[in-house]
C-alpha positions as CSV (number, residue, x, y, z in Angstrom):
1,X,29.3,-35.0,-34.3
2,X,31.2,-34.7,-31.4
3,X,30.9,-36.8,-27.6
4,X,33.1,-36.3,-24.5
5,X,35.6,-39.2,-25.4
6,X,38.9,-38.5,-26.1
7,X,41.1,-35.3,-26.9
8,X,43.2,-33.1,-25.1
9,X,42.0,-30.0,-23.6
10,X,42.3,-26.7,-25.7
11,X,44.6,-23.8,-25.3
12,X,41.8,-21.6,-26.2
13,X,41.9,-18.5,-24.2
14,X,38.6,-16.2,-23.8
15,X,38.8,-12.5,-22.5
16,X,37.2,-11.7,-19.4
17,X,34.6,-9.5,-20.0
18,X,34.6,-8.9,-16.2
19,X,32.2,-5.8,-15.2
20,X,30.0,-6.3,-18.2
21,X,26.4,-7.3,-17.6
22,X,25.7,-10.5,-18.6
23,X,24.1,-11.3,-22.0
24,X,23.3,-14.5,-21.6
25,X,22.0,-14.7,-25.5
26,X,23.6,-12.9,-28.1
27,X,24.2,-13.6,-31.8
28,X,26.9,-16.0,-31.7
29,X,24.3,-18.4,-30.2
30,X,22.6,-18.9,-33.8
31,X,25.7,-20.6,-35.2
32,X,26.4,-22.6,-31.8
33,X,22.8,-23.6,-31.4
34,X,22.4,-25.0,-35.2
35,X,26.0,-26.8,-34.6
36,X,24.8,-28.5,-31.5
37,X,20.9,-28.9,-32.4
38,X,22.1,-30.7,-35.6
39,X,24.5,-33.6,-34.0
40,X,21.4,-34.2,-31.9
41,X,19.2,-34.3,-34.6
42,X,21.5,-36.6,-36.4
43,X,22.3,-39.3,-33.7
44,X,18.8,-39.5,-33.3
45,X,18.4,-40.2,-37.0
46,X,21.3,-42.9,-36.8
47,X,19.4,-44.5,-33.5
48,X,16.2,-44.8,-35.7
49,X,18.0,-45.9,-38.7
50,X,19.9,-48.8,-37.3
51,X,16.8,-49.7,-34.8
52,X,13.8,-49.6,-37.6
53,X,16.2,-49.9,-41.0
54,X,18.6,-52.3,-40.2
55,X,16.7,-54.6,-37.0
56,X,13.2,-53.8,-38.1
57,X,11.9,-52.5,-35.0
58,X,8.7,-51.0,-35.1
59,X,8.6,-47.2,-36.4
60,X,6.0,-46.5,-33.9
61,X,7.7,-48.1,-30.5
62,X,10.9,-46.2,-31.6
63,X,9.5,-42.7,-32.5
64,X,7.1,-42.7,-29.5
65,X,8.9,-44.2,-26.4
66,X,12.5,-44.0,-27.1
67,X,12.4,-41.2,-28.2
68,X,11.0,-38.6,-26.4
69,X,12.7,-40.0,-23.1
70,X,16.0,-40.1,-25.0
71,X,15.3,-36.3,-26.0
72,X,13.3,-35.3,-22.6
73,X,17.1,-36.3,-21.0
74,X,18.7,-33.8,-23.4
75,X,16.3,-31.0,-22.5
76,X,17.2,-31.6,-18.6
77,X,21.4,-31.1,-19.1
78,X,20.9,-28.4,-21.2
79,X,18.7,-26.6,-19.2
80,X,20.8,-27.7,-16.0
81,X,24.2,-26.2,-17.6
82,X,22.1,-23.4,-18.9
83,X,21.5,-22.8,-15.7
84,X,25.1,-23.1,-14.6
85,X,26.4,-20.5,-17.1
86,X,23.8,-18.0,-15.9
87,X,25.0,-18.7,-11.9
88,X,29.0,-19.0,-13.5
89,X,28.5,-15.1,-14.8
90,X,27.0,-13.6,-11.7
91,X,29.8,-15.5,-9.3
92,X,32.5,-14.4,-11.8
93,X,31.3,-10.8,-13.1
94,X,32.1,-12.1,-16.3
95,X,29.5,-11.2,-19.6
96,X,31.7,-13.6,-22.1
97,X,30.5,-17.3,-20.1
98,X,30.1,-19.8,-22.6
99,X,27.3,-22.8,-21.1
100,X,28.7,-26.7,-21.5
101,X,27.2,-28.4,-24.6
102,X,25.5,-31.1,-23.8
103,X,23.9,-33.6,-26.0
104,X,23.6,-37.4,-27.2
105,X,27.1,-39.5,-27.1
106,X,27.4,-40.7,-30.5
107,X,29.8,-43.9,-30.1
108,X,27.3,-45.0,-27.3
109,X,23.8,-44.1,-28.9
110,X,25.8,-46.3,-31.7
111,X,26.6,-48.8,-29.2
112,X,23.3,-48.9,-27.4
113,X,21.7,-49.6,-30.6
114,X,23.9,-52.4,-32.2
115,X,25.2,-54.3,-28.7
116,X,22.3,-53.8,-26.9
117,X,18.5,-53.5,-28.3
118,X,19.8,-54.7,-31.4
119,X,20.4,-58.2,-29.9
120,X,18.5,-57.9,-27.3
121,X,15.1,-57.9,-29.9
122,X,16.7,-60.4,-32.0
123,X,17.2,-62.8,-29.3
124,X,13.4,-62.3,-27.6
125,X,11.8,-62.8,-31.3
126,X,13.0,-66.1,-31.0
127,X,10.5,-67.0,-28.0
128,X,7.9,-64.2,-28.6
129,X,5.8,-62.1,-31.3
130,X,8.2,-59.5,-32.7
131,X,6.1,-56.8,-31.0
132,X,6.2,-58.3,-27.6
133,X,10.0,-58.6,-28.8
134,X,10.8,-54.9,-29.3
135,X,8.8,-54.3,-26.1
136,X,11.4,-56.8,-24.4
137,X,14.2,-55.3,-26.0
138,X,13.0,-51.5,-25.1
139,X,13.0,-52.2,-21.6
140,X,16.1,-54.1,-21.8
141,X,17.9,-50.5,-22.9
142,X,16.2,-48.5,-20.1
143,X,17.3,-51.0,-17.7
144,X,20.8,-50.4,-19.0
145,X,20.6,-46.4,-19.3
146,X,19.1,-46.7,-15.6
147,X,22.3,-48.8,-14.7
148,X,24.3,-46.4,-16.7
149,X,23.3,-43.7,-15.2
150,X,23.3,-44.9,-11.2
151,X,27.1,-45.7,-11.8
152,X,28.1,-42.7,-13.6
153,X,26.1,-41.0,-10.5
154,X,28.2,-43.1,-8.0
155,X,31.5,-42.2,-10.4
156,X,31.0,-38.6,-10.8
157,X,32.5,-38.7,-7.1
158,X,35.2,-40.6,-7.9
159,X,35.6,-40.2,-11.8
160,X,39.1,-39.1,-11.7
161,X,40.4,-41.4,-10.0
162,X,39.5,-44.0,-12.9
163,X,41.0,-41.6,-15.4
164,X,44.4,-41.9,-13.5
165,X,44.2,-45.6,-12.9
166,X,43.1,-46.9,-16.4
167,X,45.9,-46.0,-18.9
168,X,44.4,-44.2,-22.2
169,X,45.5,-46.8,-24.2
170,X,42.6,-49.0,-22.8
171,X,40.0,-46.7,-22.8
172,X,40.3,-44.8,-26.3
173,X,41.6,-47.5,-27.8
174,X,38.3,-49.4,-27.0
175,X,36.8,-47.0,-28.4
176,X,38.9,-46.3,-31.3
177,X,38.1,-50.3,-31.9
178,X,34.3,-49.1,-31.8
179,X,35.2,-46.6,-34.1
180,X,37.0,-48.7,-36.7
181,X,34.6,-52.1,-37.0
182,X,31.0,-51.1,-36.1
183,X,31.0,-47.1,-36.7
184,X,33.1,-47.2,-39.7
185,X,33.4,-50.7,-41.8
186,X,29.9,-51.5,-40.9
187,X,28.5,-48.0,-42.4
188,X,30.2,-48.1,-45.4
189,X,27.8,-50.5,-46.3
190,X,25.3,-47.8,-45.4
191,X,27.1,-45.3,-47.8
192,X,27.8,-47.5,-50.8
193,X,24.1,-48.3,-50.4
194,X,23.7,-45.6,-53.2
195,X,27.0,-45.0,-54.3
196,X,26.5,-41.5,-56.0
197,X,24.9,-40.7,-52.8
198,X,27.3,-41.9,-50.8
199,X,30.2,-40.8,-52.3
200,X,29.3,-37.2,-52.5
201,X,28.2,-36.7,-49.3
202,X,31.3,-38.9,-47.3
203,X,33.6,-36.8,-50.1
204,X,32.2,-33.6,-48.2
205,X,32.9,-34.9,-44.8
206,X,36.1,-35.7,-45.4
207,X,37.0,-32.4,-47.5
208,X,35.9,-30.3,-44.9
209,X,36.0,-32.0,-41.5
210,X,38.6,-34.7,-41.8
211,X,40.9,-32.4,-44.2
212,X,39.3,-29.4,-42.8
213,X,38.9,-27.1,-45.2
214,X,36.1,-24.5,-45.2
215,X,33.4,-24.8,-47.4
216,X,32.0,-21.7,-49.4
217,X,29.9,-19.0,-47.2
218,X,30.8,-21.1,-44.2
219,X,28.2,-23.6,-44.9
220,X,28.1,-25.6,-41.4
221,X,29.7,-29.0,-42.9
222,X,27.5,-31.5,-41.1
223,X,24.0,-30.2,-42.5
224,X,25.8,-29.5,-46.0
225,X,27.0,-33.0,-46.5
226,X,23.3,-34.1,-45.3
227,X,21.3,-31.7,-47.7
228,X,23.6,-32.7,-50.5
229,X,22.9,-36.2,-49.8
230,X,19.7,-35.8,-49.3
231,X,18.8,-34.3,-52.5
232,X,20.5,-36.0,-54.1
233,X,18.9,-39.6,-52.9
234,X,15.7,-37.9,-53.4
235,X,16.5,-36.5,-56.8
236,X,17.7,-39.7,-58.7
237,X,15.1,-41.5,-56.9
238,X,12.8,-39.4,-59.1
239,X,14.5,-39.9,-62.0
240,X,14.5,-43.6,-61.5
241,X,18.4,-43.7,-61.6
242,X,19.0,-44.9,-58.1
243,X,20.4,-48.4,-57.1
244,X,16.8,-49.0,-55.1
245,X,13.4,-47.8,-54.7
246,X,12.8,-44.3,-53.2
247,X,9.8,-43.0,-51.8
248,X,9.0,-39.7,-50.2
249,X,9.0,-39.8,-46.7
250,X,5.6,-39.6,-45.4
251,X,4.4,-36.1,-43.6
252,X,4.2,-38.4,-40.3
253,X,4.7,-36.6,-36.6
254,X,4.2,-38.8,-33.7
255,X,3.6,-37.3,-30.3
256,X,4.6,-39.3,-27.4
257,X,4.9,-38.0,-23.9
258,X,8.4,-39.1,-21.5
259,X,6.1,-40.0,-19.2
260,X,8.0,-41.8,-16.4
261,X,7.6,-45.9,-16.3
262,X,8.7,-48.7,-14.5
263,X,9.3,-50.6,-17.7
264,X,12.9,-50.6,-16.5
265,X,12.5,-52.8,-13.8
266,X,11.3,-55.9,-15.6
267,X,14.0,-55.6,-18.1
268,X,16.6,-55.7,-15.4
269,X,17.2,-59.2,-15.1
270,X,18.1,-59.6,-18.9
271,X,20.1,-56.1,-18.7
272,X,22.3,-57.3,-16.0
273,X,22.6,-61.0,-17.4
274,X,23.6,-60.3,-20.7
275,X,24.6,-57.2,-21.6
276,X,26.0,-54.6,-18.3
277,X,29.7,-55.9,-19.6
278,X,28.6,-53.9,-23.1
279,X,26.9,-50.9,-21.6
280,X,28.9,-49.8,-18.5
281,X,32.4,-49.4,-20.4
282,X,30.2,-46.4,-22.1
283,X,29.1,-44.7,-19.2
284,X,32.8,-44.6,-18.1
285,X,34.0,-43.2,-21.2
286,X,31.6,-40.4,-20.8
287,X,32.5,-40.2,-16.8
288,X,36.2,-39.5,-18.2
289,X,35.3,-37.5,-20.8
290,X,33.6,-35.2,-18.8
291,X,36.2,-34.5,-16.6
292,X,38.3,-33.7,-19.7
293,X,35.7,-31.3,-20.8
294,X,35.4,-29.8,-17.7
295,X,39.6,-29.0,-18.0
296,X,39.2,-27.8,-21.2
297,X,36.0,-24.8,-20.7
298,X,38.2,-24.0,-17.9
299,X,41.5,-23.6,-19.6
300,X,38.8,-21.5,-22.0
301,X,37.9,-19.4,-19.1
302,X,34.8,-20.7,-17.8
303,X,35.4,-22.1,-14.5
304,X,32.8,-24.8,-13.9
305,X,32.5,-27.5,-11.3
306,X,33.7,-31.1,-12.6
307,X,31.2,-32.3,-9.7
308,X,28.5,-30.9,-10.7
309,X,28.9,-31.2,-14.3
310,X,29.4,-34.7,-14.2
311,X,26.2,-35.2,-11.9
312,X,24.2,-33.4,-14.1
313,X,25.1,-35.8,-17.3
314,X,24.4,-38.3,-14.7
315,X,20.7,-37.5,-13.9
316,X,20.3,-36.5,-16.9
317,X,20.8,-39.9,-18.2
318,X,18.6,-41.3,-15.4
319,X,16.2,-39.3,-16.5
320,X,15.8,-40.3,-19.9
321,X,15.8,-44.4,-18.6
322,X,13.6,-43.8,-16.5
323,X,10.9,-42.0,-19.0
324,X,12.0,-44.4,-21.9
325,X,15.4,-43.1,-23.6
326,X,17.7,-45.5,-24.5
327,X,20.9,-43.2,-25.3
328,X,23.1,-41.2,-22.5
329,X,24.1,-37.4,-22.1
330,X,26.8,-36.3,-22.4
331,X,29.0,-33.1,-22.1
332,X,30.6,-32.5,-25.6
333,X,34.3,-31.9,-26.1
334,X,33.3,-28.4,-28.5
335,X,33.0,-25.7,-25.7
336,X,35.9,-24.3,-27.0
337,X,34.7,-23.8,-30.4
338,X,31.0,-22.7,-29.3
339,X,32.4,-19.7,-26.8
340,X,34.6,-19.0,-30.3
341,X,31.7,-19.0,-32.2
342,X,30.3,-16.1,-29.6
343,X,28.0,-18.7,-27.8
344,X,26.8,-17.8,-24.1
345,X,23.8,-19.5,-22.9
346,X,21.0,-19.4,-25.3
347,X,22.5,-21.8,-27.2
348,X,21.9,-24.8,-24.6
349,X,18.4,-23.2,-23.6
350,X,17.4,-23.0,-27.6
351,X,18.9,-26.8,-28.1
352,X,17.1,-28.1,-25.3
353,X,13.7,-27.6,-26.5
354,X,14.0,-27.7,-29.9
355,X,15.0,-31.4,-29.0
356,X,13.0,-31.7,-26.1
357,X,9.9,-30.9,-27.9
358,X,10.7,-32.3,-30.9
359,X,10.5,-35.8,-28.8
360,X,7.5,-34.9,-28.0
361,X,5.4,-33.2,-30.9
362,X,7.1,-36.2,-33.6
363,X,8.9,-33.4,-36.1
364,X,12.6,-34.9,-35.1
365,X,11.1,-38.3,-35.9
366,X,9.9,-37.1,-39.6
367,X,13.4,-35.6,-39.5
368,X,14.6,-39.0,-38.7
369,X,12.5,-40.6,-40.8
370,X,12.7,-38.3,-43.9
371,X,17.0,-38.1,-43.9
372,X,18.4,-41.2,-45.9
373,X,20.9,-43.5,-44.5
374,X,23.6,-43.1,-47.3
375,X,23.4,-39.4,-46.5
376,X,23.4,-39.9,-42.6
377,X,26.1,-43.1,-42.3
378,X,29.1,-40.8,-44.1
379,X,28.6,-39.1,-40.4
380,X,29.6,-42.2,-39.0
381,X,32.6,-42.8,-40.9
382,X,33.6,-39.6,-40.0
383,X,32.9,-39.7,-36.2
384,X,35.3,-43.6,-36.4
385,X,38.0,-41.6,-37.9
386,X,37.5,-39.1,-35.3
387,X,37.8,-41.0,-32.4
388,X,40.4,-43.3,-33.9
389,X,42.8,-40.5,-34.5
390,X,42.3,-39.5,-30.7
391,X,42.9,-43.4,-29.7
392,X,46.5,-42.6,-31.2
393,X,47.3,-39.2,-30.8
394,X,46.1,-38.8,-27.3
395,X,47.8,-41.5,-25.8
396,X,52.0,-41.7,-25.6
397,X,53.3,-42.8,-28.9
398,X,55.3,-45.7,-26.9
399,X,51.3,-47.6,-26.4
400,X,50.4,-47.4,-29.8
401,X,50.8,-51.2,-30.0
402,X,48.2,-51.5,-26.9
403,X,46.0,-49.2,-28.4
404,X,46.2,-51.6,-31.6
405,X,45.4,-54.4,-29.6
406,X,42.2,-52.9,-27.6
407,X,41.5,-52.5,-31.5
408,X,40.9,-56.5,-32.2
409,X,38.0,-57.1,-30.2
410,X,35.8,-54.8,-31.7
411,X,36.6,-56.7,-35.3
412,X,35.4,-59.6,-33.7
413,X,32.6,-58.2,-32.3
414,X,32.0,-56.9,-36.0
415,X,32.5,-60.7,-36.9
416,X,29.8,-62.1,-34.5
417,X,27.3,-59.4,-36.4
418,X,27.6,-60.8,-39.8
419,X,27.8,-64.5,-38.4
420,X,24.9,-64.1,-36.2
421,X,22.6,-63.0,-39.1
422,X,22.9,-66.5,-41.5
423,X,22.0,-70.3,-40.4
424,X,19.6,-69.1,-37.9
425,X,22.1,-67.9,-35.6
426,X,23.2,-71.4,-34.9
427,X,27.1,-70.5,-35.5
428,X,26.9,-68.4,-32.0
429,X,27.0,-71.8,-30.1
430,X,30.4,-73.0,-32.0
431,X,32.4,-72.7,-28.9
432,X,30.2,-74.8,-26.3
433,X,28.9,-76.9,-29.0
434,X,30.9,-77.5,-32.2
435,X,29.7,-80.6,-32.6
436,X,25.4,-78.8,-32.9
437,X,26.9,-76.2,-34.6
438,X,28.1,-78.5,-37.7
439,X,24.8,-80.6,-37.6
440,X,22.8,-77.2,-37.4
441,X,24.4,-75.6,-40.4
442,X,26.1,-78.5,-42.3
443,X,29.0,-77.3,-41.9
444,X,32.3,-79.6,-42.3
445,X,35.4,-78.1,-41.3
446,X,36.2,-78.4,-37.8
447,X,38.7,-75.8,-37.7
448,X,36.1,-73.4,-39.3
449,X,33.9,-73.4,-36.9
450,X,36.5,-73.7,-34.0
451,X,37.5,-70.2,-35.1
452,X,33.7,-69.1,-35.2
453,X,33.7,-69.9,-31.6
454,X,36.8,-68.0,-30.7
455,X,35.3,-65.1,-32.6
456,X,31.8,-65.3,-31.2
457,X,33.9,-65.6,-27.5
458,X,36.0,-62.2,-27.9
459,X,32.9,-60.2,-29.1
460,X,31.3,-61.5,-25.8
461,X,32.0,-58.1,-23.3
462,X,34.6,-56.6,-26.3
463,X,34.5,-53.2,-24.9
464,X,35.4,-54.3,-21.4
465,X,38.2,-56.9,-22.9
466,X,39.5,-54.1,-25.3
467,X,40.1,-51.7,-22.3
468,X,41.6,-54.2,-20.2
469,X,43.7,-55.8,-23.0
470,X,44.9,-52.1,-23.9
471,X,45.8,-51.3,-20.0
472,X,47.4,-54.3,-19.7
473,X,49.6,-53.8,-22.5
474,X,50.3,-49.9,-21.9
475,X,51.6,-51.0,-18.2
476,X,53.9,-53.6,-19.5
477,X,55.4,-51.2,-22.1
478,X,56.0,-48.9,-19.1
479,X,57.4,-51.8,-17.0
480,X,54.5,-51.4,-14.3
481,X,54.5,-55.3,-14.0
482,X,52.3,-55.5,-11.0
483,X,49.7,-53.4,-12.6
484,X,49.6,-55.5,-15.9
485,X,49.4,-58.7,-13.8
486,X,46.2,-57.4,-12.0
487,X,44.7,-55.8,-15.3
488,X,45.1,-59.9,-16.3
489,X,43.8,-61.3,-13.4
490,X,40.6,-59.3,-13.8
491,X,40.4,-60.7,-17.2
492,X,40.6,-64.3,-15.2
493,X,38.0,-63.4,-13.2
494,X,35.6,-61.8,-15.3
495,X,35.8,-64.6,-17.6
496,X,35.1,-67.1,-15.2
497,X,31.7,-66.0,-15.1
498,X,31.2,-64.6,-18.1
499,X,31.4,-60.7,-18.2
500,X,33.6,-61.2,-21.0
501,X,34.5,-64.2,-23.5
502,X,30.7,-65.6,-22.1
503,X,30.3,-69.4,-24.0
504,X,26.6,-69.1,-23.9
505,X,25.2,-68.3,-27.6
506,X,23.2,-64.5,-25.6
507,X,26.4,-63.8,-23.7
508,X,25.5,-63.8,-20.7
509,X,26.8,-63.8,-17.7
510,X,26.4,-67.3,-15.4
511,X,28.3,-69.5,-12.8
512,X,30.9,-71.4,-14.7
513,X,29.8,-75.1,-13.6
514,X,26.9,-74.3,-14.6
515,X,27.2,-74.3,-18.6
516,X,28.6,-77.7,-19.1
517,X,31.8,-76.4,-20.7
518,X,35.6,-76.2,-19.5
519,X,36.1,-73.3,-21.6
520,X,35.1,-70.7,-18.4
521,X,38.4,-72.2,-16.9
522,X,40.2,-72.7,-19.8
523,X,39.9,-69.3,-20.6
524,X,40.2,-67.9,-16.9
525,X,43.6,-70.1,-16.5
526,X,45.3,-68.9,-19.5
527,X,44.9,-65.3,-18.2
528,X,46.3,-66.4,-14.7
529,X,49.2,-67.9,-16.5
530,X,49.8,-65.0,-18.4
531,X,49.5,-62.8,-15.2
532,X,52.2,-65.3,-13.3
533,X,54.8,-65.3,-16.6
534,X,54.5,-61.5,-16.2
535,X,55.1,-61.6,-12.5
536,X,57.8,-63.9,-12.5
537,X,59.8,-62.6,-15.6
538,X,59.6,-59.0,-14.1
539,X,61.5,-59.8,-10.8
540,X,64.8,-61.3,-12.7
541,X,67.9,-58.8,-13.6
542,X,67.0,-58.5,-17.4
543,X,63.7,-56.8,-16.7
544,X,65.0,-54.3,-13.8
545,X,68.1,-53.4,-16.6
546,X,64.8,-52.6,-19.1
547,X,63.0,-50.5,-16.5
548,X,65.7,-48.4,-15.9
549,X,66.4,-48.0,-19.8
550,X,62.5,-47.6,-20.4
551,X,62.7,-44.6,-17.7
């Protein structure tokens, strides 16, 4: 599985081709198409398994609105860069132009499902049916993929200016902290599920992708590790020599239309109150990723315009919000490996509606429906150690200790999950009301459930936090003392009202004297002191002697 975060352009170098006709499908497409089909395939199967396995959404809400929109936005971009490669060949003369991938972003369909509608259904069902709920909660993610999508719009004109202002070390390492607490230690639960299941197919993920060694006849690694695991779920289910219960998938195909709605608008409110802190840090990871897609198909040889790719994810991502998808498009970081596969555009076209209509006609939901989750979370694992190993390698060795850092709030964040699911939820009002808390749970240790608050505070907007925390640290190791102080002071304000370390039990966002709590201060002074020290400290002899050793 592969997104646009992280990575460093390749050094990938395509002949010309020039004076050739254009072929703009030939047989390298097969292997390119079933490489990019299948991560689709399989993020959508992730989406449905954490939505419907682990939240208990309703099979029927998830397979018939979320997901054709989600797909129809898929079937836009590809056609859209399709499109592109076909006008790239004609302007160049060129018959070897490879389209852009585009497809689902795995950390944020991830994400989306287990910061978003995840909590977003769990925290309507406390004031509504759980139907009505997941209704609440659906609109709440097509609010946020609408508000996704008109910033990354708004950014894709100014998209590299953020990559040169926000140090790696806060954006990938955000990520990478994604990567390590919910994509990785939360799925191994997934994977030891079944352990002879699990282990097989994670033990072919990592012999082949993570030590990267080929499989016999070039079986694609991905779908190998899932029909292994598949059968073999299946298979000792039969024989009764599984750790639970298996039963065949039923021959089920929903058909749902991405029929445009304006379900968006009423879940707005709720999208922009709680949860914008969560969702927008995703759409600018993709913005940045694109552009470093865009680098690398050029350093490839294809040429294309980081403008319009980037408005294209963009709409695309609109798109799907505004006819019900819940995850964003994205340009993948593989072109490379697809134009070295022999790819040209058929590829996109052929991905495109295989996904497209498999929204639509319900097959990708039996798909979904019918691949186990100890066969599909190994995927996971392997996508955190993926993006993990970028957090490090593609930023300067001297920020690996920032990188570290924007680590820490996604374990907290991974904290506030498990807490949130025993007493009722009661332990996610420690911080404004310890003294509730106790009486709510019966609960005796003060300091206990002191940390529980600080916890359930720094999961509160951890992928906003994480970036900034990283930034911060990354221009302090590189003596840019201004910078840090301002990356602190936006911590001060944005915890003021609540974007981040928010002390109301939903996380949302509020005026601070409004919530009956000194902790909005609290928390917004200590990051004002910490900006001062830094800008005090950096004007005295000793820390002009470091910059000039640190340069």
């Amino acid at each position: 599985m592969t997104s646009a975060t992280g990575g460093p352009p390749s050094a990938y170098a395509a002949p010309t081709g020039a004076g050739v006709p254009y072929k703009w499908a030939a047989k390298g497409d097969i292997n390119a198409f079933f490489g990019l089909m299948l991560d689709n395939v399989v993020n959508l199967a992730v989406l449905a398994g954490i939505l419907v396995g682990a939240f208990g959404f309703p099979a029927q809400l998830v397979y018939t609105r979320m997901f054709p929109g989600t797909a129809f936005g898929v079937l836009f971009g590809d056609l859209v860069y399709t499109w592109m490669a076909i006008r790239l060949a004609k302007r160049t003369g060129r018959n070897d132009v490879t389209a852009m991938p585009l497809g689902l972003d795995a950390p944020s369909t991830i994400g989306m499902a287990l910061t978003v509608l995840g909590p977003a259904f769990i925290a309507a069902k406390s004031r509504m049916p759980a139907d009505q709920a997941a209704i609440v909660a659906w609109q709440v993610g097509m609010a946020a993929m609408v508000l996704m999508g008109v910033f990354k719009l708004i950014m894709s004109f100014f998209g590299d200016r953020i990559r040169r202002a926000i140090p790696e070390a806060g954006l990938l390492g955000s990520i990478g902290g994604v990567g390590i607490a919910l994509l990785g230690t939360l799925q191994l639960g997934e994977v030891f599920s079944e352990p002879v299941v699990g282990m097989v197919a994670i033990g072919l993920i990592i012999y082949a992708l993570v030590a990267k060694i080929r499989l016999p006849f070039r079986a694609p690694e991905v779908l190998a590790s899932v029909v292994v695991g598949a059968a073999l779920y299946y298979g000792l289910g039969a024989l009764g020599w599984s750790v639970h219960p298996v039963a065949a998938p039923a021959a089920n195909f929903p058909v749902g239309l991405p029929l445009p709605t304006l379900g968006f608008l009423k879940g707005m409110p709720i999208a922009v109150r709680d949860y914008l802190p969560l969702a927008l840090p995703f759409a600018i990871l993709t913005v940045i990723g694109g552009i470093n897609v865009t680098e690398s198909a050029r350093i490839a040889g294809d040429d294309y315009n980081t403008r319009d790719i980037l408005l294209t994810e963009a709409i695309a991502t609109l798109v799907a919000g505004v006819c019900g998808g819940v995850s964003q498009s994205t340009p993948y970081i593989g072109h490379p490996a697809y134009k070295a596969m022999g790819g040209r555009a058929g590829y996109t076209l052929a991905t495109g509606l295989f996904i497209g209509l498999g929204g639509i006609l319900g097959y990708i939901a039996f798909m979904a429906d019918a691949l186990p989750r100890p066969a599909l979370a190994p995927i996971l694992v392997f996508v955190a150690l993926d993006i993990t190993e970028q957090s490090y390698l593609a930023t300067p060795a001297r920020h690996a200790a920032a990188v570290t850092l924007a680590v820490f709030p996604s374990v907290a964040q991974l904290v506030q999950i498990m807490l949130s699911q025993v007493y009722n939820g009661a332990l996610m009002s420690a911080a404004i009301d310890p003294a509730g808390t106790m009486k709510a749970t019966g609960l005796t240790n003060p300091d206990f459930i002191s940390v529980v608050g600080v916890m359930v505070l720094l999961a509160h907007g951890f992928i906003l936090t994480a970036m900034l925390w990283g930034g911060a640290v990354a221009f302090l190791i590189d003596r840019r003392f201004r910078a840090a102080a301002w990356s602190l002071l936006a911590c001060a304000t944005l915890s003021l009202f609540g974007f981040i370390h928010s002390v109301t039990a939903s996380g949302g966002v509020y005026w601070p004297w409004t919530v009956g709590s000194t902790l909005p201060y609290q928390w917004s002074a200590a990051y004002a002191a910490f900006a001062v020290l830094i800008l005090v400290l950096g004007t005295t002899r000793a820390a002009r002697e470091g910059a000039t050793h640190a340069h």
